[in-house]
HTML snippet that shows the backbone in 3Dmol.js (N, CA, C, O; Angstrom):
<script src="https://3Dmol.org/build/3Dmol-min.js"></script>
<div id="view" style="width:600px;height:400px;position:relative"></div>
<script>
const pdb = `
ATOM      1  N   UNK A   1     -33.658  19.087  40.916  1.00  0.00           N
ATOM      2  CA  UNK A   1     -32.760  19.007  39.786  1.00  0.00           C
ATOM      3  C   UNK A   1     -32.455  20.430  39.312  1.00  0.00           C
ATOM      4  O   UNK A   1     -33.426  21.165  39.488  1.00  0.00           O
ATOM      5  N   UNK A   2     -31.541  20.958  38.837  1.00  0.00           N
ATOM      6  CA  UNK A   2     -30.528  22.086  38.623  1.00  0.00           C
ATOM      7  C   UNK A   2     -30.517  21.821  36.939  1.00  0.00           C
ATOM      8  O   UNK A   2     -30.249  20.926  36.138  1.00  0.00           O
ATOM      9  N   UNK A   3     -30.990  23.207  36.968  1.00  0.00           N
ATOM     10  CA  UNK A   3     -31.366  23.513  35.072  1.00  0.00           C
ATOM     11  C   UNK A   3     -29.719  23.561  34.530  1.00  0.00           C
ATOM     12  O   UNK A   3     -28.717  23.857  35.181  1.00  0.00           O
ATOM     13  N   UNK A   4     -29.860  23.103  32.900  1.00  0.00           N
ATOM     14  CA  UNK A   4     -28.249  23.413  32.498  1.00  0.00           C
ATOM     15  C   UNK A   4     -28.327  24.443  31.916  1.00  0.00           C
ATOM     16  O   UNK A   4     -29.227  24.580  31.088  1.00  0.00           O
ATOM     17  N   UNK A   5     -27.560  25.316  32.127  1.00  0.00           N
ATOM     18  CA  UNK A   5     -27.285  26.541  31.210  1.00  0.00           C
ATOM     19  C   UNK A   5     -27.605  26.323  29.691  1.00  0.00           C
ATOM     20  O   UNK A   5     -27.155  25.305  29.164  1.00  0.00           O
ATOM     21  N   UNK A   6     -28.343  27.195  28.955  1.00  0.00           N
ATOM     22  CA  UNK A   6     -28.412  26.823  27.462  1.00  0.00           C
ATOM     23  C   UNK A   6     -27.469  27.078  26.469  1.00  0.00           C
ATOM     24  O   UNK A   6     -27.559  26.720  25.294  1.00  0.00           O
ATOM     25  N   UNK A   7     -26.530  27.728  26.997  1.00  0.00           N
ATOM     26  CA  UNK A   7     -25.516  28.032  26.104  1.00  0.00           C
ATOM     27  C   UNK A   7     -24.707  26.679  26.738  1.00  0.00           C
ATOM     28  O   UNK A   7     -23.819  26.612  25.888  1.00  0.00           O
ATOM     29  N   UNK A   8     -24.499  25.850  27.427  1.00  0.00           N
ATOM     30  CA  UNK A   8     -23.477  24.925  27.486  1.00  0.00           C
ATOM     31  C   UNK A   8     -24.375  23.847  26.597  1.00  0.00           C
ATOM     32  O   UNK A   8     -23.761  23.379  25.639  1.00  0.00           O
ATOM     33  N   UNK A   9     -25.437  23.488  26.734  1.00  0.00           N
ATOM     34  CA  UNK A   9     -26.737  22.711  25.833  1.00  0.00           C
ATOM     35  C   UNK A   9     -26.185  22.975  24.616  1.00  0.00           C
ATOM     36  O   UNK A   9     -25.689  22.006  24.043  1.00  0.00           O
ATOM     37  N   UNK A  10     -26.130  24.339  23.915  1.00  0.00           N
ATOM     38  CA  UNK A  10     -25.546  24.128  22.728  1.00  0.00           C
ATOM     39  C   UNK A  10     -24.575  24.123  22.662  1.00  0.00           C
ATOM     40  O   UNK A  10     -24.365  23.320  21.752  1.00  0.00           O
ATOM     41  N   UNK A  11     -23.466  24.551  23.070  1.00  0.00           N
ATOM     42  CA  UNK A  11     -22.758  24.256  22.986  1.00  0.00           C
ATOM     43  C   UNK A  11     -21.764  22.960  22.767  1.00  0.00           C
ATOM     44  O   UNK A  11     -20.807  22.885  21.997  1.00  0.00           O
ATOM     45  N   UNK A  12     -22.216  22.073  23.570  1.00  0.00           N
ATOM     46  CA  UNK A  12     -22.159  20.260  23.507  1.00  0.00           C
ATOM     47  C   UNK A  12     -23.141  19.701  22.284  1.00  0.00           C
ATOM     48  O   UNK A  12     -22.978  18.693  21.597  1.00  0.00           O
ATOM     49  N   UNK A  13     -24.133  20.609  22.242  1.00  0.00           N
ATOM     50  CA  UNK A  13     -25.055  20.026  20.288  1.00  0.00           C
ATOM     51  C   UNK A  13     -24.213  19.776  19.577  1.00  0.00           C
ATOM     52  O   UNK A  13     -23.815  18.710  19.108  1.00  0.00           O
ATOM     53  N   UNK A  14     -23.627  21.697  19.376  1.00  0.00           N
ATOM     54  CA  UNK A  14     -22.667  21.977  18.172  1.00  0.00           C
ATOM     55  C   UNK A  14     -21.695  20.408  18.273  1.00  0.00           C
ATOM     56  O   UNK A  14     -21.820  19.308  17.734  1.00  0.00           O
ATOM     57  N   UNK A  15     -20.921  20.875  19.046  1.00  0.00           N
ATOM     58  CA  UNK A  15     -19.519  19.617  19.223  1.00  0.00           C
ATOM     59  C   UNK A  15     -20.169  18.459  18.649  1.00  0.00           C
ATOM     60  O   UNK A  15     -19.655  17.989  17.634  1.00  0.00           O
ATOM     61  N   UNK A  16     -21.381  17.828  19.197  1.00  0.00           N
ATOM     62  CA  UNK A  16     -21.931  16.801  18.721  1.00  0.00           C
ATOM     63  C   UNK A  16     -22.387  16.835  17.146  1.00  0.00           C
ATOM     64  O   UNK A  16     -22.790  15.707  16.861  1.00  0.00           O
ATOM     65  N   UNK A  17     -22.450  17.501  16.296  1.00  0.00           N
ATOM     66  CA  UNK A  17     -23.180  17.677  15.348  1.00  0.00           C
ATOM     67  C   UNK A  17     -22.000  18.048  14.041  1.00  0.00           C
ATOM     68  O   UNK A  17     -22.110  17.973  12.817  1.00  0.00           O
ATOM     69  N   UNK A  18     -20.741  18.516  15.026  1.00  0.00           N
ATOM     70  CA  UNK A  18     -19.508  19.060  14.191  1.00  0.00           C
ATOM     71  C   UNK A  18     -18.781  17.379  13.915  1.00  0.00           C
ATOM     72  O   UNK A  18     -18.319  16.945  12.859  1.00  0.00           O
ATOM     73  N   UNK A  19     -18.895  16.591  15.419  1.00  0.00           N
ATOM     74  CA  UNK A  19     -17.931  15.355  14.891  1.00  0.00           C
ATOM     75  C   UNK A  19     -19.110  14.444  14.105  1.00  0.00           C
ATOM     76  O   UNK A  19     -18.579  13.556  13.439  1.00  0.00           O
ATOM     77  N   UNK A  20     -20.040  14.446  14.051  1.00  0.00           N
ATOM     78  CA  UNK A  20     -21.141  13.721  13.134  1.00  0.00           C
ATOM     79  C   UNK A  20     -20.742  14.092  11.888  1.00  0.00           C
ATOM     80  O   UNK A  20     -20.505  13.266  11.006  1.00  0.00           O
ATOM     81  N   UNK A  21     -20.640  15.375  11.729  1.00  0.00           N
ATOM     82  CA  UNK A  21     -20.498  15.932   9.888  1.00  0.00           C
ATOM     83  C   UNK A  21     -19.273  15.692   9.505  1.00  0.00           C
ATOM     84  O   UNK A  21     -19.166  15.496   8.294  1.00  0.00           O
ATOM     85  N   UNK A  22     -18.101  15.628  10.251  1.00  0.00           N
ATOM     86  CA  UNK A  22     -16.681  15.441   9.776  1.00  0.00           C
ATOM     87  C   UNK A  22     -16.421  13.829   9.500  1.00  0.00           C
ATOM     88  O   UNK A  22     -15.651  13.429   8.627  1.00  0.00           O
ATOM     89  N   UNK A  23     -17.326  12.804  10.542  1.00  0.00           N
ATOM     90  CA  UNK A  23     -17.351  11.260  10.301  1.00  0.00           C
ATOM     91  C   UNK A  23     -17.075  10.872   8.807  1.00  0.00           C
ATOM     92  O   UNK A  23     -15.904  10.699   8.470  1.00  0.00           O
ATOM     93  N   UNK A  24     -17.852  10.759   8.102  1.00  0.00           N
ATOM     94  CA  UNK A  24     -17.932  10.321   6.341  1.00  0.00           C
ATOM     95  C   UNK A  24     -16.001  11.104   5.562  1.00  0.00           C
ATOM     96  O   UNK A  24     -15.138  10.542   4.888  1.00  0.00           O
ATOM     97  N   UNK A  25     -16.084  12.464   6.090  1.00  0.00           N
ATOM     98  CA  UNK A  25     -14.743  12.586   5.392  1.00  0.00           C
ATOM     99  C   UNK A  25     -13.376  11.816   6.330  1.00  0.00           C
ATOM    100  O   UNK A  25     -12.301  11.549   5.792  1.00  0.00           O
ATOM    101  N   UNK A  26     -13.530  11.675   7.087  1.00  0.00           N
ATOM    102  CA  UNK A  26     -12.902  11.032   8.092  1.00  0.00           C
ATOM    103  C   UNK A  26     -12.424   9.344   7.288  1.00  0.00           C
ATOM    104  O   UNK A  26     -11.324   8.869   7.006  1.00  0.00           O
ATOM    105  N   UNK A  27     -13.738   8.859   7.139  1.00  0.00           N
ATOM    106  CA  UNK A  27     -13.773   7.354   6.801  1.00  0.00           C
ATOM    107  C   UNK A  27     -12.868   7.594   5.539  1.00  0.00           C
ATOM    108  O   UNK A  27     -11.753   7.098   5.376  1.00  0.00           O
ATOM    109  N   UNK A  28     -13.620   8.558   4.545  1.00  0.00           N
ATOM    110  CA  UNK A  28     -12.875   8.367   3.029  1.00  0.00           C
ATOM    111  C   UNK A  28     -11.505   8.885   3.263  1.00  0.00           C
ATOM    112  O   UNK A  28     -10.760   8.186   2.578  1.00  0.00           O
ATOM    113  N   UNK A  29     -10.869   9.713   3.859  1.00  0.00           N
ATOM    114  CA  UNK A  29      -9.503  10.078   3.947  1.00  0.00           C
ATOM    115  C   UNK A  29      -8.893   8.468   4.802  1.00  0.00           C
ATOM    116  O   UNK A  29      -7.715   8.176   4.594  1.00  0.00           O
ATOM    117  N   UNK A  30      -9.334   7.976   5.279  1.00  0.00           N
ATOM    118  CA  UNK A  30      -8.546   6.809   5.848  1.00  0.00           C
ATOM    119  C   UNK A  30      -8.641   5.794   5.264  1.00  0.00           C
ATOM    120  O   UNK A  30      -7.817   4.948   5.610  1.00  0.00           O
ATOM    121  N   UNK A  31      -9.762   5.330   4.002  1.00  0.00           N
ATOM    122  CA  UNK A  31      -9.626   4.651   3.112  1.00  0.00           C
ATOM    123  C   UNK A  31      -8.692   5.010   1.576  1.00  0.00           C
ATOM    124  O   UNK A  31      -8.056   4.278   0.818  1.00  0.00           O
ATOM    125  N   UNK A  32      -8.977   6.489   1.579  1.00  0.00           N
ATOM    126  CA  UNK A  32      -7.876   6.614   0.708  1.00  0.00           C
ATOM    127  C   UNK A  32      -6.100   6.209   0.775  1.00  0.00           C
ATOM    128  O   UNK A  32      -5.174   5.998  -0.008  1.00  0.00           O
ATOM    129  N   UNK A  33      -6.360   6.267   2.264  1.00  0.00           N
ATOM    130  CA  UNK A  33      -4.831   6.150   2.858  1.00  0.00           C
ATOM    131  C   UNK A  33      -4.435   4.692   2.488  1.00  0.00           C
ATOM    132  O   UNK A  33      -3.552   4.238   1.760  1.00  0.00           O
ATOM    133  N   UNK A  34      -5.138   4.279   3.042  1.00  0.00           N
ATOM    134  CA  UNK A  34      -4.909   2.671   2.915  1.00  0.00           C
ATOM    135  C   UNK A  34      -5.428   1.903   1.310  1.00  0.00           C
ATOM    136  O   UNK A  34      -5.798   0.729   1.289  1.00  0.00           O
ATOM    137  N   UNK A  35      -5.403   2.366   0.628  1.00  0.00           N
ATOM    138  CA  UNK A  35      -5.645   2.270  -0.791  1.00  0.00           C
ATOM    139  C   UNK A  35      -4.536   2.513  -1.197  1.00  0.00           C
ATOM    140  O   UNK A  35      -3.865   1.762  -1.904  1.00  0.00           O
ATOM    141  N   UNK A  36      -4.166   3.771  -0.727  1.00  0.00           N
ATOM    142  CA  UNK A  36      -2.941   4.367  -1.872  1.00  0.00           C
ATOM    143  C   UNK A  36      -1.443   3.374  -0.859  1.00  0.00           C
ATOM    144  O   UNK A  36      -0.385   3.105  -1.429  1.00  0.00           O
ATOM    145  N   UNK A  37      -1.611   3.136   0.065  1.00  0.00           N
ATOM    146  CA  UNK A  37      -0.368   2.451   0.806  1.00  0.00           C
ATOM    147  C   UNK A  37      -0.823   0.623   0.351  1.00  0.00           C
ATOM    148  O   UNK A  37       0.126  -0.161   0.353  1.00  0.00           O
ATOM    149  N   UNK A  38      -1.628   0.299   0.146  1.00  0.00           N
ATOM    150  CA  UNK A  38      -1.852  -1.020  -0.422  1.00  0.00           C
ATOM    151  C   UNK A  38      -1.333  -1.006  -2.164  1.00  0.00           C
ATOM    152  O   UNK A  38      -0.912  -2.083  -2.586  1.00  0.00           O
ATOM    153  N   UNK A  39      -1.357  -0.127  -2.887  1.00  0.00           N
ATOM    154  CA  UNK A  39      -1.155   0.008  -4.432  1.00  0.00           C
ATOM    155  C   UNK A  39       0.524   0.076  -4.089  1.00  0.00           C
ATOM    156  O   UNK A  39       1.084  -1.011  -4.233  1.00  0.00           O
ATOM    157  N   UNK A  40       1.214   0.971  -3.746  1.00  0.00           N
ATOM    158  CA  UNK A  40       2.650   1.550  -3.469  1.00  0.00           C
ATOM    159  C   UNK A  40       3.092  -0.126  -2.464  1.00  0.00           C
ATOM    160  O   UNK A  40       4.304  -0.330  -2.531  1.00  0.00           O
ATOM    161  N   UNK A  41       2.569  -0.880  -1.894  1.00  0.00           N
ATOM    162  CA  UNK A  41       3.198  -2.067  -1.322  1.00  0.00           C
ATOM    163  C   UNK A  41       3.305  -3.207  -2.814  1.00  0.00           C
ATOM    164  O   UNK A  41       4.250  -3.854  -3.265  1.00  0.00           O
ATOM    165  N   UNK A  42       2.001  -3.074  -3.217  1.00  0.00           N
ATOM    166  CA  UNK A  42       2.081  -4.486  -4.841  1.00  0.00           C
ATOM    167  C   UNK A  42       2.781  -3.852  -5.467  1.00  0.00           C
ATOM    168  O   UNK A  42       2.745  -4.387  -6.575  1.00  0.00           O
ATOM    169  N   UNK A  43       3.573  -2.848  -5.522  1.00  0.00           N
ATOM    170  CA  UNK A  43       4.516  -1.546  -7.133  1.00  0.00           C
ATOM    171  C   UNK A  43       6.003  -2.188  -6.188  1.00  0.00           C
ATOM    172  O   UNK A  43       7.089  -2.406  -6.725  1.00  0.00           O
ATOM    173  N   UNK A  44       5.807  -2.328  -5.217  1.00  0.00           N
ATOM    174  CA  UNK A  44       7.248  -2.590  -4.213  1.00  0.00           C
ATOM    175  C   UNK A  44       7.452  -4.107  -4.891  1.00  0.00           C
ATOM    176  O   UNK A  44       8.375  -4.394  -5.653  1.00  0.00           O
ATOM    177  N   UNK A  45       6.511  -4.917  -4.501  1.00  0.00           N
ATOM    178  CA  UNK A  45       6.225  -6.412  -4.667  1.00  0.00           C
ATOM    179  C   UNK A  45       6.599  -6.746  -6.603  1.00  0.00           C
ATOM    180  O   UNK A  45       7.077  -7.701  -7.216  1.00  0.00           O
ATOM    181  N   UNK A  46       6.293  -5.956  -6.833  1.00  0.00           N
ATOM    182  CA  UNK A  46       6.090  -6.157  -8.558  1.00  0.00           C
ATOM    183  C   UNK A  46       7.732  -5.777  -8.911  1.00  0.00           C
ATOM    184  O   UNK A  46       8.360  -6.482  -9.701  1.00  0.00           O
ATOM    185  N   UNK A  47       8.249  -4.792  -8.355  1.00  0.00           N
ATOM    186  CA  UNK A  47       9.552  -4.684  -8.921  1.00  0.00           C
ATOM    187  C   UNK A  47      10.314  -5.422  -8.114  1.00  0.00           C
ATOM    188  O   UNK A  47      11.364  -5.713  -8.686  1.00  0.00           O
ATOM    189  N   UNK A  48      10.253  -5.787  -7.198  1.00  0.00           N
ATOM    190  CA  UNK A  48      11.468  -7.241  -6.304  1.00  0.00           C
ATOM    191  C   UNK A  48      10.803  -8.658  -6.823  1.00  0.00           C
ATOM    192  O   UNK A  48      11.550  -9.590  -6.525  1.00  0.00           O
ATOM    193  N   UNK A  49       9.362  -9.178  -7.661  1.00  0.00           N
ATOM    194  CA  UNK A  49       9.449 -10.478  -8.468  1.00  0.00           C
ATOM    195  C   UNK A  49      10.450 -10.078  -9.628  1.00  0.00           C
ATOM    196  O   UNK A  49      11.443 -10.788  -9.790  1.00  0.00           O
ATOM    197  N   UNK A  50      10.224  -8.883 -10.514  1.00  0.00           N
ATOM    198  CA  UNK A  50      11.525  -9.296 -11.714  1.00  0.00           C
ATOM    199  C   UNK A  50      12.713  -8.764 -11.549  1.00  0.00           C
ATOM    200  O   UNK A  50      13.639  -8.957 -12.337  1.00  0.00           O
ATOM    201  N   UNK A  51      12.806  -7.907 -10.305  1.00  0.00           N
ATOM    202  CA  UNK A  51      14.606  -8.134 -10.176  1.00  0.00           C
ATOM    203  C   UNK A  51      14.814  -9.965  -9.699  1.00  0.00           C
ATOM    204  O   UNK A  51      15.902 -10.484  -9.951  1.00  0.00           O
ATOM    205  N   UNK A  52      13.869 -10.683  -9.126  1.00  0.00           N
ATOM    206  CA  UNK A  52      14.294 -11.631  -9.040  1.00  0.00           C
ATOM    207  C   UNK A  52      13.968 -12.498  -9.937  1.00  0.00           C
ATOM    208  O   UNK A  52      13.953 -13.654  -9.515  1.00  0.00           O
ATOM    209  N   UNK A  53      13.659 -12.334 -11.198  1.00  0.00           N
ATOM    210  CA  UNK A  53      13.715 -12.993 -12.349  1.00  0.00           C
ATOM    211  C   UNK A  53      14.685 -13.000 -13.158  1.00  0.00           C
ATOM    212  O   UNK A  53      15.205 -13.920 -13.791  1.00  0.00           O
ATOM    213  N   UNK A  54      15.001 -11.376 -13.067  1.00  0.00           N
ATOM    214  CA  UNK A  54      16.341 -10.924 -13.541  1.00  0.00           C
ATOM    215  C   UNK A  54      17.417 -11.527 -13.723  1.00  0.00           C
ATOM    216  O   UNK A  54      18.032 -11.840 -14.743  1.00  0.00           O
ATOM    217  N   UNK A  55      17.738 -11.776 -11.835  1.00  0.00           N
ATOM    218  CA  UNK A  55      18.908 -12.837 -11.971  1.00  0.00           C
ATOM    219  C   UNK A  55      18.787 -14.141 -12.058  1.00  0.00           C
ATOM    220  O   UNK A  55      19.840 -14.743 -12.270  1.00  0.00           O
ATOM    221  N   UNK A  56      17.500 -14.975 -11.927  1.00  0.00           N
ATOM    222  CA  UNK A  56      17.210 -16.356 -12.218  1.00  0.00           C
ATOM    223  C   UNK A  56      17.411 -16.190 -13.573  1.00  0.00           C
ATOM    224  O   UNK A  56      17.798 -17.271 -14.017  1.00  0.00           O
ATOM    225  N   UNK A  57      17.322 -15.220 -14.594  1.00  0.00           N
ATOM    226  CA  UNK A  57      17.564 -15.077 -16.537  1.00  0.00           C
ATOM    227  C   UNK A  57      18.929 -15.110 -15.906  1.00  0.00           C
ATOM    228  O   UNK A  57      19.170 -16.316 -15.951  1.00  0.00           O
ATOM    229  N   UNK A  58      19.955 -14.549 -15.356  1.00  0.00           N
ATOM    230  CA  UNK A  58      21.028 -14.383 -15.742  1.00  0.00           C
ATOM    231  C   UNK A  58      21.748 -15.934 -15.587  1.00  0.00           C
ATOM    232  O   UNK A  58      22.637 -16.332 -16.340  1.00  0.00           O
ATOM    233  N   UNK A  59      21.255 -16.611 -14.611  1.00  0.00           N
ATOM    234  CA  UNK A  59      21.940 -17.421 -14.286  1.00  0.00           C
ATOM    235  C   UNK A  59      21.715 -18.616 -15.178  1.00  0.00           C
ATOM    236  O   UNK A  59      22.529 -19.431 -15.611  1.00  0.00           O
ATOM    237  N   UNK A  60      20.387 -18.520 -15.349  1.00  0.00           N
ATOM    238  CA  UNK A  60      20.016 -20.317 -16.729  1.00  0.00           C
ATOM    239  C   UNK A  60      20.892 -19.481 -17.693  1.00  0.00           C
ATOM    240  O   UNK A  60      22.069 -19.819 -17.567  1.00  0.00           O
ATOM    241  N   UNK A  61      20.684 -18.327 -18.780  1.00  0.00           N
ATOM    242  CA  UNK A  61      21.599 -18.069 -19.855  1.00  0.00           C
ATOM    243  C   UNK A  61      23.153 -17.949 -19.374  1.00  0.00           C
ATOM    244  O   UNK A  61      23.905 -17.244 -20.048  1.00  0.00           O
ATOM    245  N   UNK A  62      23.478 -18.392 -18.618  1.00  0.00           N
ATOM    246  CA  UNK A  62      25.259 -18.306 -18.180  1.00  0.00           C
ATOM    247  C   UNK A  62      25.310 -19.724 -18.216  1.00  0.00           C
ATOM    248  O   UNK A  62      26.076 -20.284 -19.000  1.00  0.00           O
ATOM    249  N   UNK A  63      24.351 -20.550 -17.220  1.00  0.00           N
ATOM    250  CA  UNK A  63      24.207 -22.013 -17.506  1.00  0.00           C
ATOM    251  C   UNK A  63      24.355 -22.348 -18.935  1.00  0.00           C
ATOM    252  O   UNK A  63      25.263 -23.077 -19.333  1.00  0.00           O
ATOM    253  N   UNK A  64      23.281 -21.708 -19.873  1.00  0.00           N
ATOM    254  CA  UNK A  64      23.290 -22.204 -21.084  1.00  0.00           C
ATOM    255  C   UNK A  64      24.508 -22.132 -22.101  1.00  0.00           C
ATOM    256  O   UNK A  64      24.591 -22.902 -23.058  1.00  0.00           O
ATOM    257  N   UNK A  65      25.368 -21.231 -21.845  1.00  0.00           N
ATOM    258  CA  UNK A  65      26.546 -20.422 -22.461  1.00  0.00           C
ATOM    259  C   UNK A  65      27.372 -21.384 -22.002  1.00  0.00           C
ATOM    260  O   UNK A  65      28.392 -21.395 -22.691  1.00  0.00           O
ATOM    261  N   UNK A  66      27.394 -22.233 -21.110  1.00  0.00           N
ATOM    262  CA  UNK A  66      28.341 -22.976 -20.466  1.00  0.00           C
ATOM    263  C   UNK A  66      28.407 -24.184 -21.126  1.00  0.00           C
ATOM    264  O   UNK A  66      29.370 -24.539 -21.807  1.00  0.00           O
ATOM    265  N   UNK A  67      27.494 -24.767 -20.957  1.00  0.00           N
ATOM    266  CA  UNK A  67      26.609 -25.941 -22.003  1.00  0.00           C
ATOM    267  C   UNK A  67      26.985 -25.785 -23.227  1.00  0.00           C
ATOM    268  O   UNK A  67      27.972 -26.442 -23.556  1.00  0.00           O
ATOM    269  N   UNK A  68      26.398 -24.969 -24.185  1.00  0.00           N
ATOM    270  CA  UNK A  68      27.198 -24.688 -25.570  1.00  0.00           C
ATOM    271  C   UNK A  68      28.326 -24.473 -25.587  1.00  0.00           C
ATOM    272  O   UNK A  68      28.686 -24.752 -26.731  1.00  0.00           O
ATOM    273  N   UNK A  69      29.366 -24.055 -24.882  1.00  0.00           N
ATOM    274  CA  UNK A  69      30.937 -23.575 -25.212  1.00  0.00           C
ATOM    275  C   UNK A  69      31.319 -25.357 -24.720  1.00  0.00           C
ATOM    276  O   UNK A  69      32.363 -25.709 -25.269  1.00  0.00           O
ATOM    277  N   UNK A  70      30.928 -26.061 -24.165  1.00  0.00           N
ATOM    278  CA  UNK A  70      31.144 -27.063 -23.848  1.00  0.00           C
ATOM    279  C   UNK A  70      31.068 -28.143 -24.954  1.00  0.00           C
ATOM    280  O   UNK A  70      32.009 -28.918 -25.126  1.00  0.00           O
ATOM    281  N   UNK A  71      29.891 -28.191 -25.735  1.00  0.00           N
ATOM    282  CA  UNK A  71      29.729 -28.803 -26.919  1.00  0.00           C
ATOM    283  C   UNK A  71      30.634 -28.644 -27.732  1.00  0.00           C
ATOM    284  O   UNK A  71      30.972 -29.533 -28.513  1.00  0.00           O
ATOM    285  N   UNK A  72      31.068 -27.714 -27.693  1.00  0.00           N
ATOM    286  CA  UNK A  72      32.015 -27.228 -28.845  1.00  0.00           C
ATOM    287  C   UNK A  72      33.818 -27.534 -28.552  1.00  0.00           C
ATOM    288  O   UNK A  72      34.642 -27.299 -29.435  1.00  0.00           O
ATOM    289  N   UNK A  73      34.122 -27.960 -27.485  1.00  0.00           N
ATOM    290  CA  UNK A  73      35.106 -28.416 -26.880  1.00  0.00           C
ATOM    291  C   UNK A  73      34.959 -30.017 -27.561  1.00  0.00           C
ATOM    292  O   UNK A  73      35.703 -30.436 -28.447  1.00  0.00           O
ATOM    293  N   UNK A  74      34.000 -30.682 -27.031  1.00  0.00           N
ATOM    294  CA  UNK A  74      34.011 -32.282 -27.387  1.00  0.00           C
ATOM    295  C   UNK A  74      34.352 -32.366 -28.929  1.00  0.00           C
ATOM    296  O   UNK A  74      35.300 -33.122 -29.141  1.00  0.00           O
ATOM    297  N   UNK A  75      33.872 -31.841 -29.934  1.00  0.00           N
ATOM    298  CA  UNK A  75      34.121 -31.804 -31.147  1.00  0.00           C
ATOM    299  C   UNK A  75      34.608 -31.775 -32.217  1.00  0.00           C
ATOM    300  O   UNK A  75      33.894 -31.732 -33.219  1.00  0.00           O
TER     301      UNK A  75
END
`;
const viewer = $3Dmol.createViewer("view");
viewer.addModel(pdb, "pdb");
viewer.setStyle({}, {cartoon: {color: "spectrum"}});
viewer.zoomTo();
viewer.render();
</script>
């Protein structure tokens, strides 16, 4: 068996020991990601329910305006 050079030994530590320590910020930067893109999707969701309330109001009070100007015809 054929010795490994010790500088390639550490060398492959380091590497090993550099992506171990970067893991944890790794996780939290990709949970932040997906936190902040899950909040910015319900802010999307939240303003397209009351634009679509918006016009469901516009349309019963036009209904209703219709209804009353109508009453007032029979009379």
């Amino acid at each position: 068996m054929t010795e490994v050079n010790s500088q390639i030994t550490d060398a492959v530590t380091q590497t090993n020991v550099k992506v171990v320590a970067e893991a944890p910020a790794q996780a939290i930067a990709s949970l932040y990601q997906v936190a902040s893109s899950s909040a910015g999707l319900s802010l999307q969701n939240a303003v397209n329910s009351q634009q679509a309330m918006n016009q469901i109001s516009n349309a019963v009070i036009s209904k209703a305006v219709a209804l009353i100007m109508q009453i007032g015809e029979k009379g």
